[in-house]
N, C-alpha and C positions, 0 to 999 in steps of 0.2 A: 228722657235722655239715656237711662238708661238700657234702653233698645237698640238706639245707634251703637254703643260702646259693645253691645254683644253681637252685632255684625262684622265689627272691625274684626273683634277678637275670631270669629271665625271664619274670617276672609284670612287673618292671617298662617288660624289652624291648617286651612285651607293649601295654601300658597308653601308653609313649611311640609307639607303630605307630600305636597307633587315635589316639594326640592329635594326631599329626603330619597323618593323612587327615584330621581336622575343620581342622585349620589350614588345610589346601590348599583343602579347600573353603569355608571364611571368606575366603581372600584369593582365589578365584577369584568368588569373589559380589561380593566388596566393585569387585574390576575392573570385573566387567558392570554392576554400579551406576555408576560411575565412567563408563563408556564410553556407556551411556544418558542420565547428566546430561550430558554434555559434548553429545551428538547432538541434546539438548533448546533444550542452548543456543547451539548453530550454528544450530539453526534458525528458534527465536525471534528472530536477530542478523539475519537474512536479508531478511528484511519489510522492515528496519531500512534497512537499506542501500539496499536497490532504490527506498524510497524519496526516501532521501537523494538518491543519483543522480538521480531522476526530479526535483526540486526544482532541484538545480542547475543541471540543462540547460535553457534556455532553449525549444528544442526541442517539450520535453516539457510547457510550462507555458502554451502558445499552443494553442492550438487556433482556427482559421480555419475558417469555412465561412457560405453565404452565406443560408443559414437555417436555423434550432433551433428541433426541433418538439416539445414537450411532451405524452407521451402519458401515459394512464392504462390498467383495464381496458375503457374503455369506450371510448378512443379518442383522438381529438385534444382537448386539453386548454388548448393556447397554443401561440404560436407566435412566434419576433423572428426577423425579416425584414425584407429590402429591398421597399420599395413606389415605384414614380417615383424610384427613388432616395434616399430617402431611410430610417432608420432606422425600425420598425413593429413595435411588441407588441400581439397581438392574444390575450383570452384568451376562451374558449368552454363554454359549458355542457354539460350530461350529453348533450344533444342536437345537439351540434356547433355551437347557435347562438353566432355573436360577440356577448360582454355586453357587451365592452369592449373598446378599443382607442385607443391612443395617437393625436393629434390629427397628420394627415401635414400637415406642412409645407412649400409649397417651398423646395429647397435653397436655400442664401443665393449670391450669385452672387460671384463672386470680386471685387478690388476690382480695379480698372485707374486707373492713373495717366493721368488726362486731359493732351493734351500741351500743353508749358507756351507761352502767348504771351508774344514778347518787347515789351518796351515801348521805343517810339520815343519821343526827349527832342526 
C-alpha cells in the first residue's frame, strides 16, 4: 500500500508544479497590465501639466507681434496690423481682394496741459 500513497503524493506534487507556473504566469500578466495602465496614465497627466504651466506663465500667454496674417489654402485671408499708426483689420477674398476693412483713424493726440495764466487783482 504503500506504493499507491506515493503516487497520490506525487500526482499531487505534480498538479501543484503546473498550478504554481499558471500562478507565476497570472501575476506576471497582471504586473505588465499594471505597468502599461500606469505608463497610460503618466501620459495622459502630461498634456495636463504642460499645459497648466503654460497658463500660468505670463510669458506664455502674450504673444507680441506687429502683424497677424490670416491664411487659408488659398492664401491671405485677413490680416490686423498697424497702418499710420494706428490699429487695422483688414479681411480679403478668395482673390486676395480687400472686402473689408476697419475705418483708420487718426491717432487721438495726447492731451497737454495748457500753461496756467496768473490773474492780477
Amino acid at each position: 500500500m504503500p506504493e499507491k500513497g506515493g503516487t497520490g503524493v506525487e500526482e499531487q506534487l505534480a498538479k501543484m508544479g503546473k498550478d504554481i507556473v499558471w500562478l507565476r504566469i497570472a501575476l506576471i500578466l497582471a504586473l505588465v497590465v499594471l505597468a502599461l495602465v500606469a505608463v497610460a496614465v503618466l501620459q495622459m497627466r502630461a498634456p495636463v501639466t504642460e499645459m497648466a504651466a503654460a497658463e500660468a506663465s505670463p510669458a506664455r500667454r502674450t504673444v507680441q507681434a506687429a502683424r497677424f496674417v490670416l491664411l487659408d489654402s488659398k492664401g491671405k485671408r485677413g490680416e490686423f496690423s498697424m497702418k499710420d499708426g494706428n490699429a487695422c483689420i483688414e479681411l480679403f477674398d478668395a482673390g486676395g481682394k480687400c472686402v473689408w476693412t476697419t475705418p483708420v483713424a487718426p491717432a487721438p493726440e495726447p492731451e497737454s496741459k495748457a500753461p496756467e495764466t496768473k490773474k492780477e487783482n
